[in-house]
C-alpha positions as CSV (number, residue, x, y, z in Angstrom):
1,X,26.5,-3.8,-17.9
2,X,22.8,-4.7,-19.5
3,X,23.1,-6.7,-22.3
4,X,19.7,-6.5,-23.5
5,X,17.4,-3.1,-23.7
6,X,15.2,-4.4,-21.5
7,X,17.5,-5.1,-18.6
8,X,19.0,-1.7,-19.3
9,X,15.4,-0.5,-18.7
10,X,15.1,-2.5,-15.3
11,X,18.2,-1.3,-14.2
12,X,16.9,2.5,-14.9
13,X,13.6,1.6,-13.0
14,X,15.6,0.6,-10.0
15,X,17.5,3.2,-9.5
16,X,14.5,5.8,-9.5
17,X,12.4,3.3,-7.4
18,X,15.6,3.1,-4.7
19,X,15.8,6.4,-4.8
20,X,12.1,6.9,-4.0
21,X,11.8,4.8,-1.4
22,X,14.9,6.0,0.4
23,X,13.8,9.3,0.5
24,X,10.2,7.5,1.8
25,X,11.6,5.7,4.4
26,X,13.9,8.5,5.6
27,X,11.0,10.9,6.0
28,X,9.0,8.6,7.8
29,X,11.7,7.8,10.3
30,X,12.6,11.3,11.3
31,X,8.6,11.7,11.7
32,X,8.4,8.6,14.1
33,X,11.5,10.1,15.7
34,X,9.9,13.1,16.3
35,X,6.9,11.7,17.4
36,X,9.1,9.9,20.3
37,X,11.1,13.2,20.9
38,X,7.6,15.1,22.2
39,X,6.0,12.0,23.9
40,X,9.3,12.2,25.8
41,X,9.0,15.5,26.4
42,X,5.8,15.8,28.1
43,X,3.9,18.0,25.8
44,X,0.4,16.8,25.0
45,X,-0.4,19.0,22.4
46,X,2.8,18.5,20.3
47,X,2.8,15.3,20.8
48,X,-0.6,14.8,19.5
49,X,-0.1,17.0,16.1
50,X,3.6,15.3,15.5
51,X,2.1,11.6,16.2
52,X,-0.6,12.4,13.2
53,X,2.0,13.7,11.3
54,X,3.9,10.5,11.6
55,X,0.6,8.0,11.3
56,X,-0.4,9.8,8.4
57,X,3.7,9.2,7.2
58,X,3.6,5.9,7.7
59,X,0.4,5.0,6.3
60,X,1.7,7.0,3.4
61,X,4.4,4.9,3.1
62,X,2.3,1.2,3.8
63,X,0.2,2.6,0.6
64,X,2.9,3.1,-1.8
65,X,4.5,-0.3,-0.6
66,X,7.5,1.5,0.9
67,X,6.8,-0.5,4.2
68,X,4.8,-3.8,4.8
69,X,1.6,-2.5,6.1
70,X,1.7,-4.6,9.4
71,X,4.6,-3.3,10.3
72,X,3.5,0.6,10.0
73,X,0.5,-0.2,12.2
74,X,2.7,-1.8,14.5
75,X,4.7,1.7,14.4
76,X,1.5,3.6,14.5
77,X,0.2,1.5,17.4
78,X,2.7,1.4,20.0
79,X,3.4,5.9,19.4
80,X,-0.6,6.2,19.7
81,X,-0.5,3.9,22.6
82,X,3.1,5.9,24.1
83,X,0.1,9.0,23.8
84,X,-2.6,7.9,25.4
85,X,-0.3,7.0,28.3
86,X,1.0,10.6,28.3
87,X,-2.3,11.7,28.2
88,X,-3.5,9.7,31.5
C-alpha cells in the first residue's frame, strides 16, 4: 500500500507500462516465431513477407524500449541471415 500520492502514482504507471510491454513482447515473439515456422517450411515468398513483418516488430519494439536494441538486431540478423540461406 502507497503511502504517499506520488508512489500511488508510480505504482499506477507500472501497471499500464507492464501491461504495455507484455503485450509488446508477446506480439513480437509470435512474429519471430512465425518467421522461423516459414523459413522451416521452405517457402520463399512467405518467408520473406513474415520475416519483414517480424524486423519491422522488433524494431518496433527496440524503439519503444520494449527490447535493448542490440538484442533485436541480433533477432533480426540471424532470421534475415536463416533467409538468405533459404534463398541460396
Amino acid at each position: 500500500m502507497a503511502n504517499h500520492a506520488s508512489a500511488d502514482k508510480r505504482n499506477r504507471q507500472r501497471i499500464v507500462r507492464t501491461t504495455r510491454n507484455r503485450a509488446i513482447t508477446s506480439s513480437v515473439r509470435t512474429a519471430v516465431k512465425r518467421a522461423r515456422a516459414a523459413i522451416a517450411g521452405g517457402d520463399t515468398k512467405a518467408a520473406a513477407e513474415t520475416v519483414k513483418a517480424a524486423s519491422l516488430a522488433l524494431a518496433k519494439a527496440a524503439s519503444k524500449g520494449v527490447l535493448h536494441t542490440r538484442a533485436a538486431s541480433r533477432v533480426t540478423s540471424r532470421i534475415q541471415s536463416a533467409l538468405a540461406k533459404l534463398s541460396r
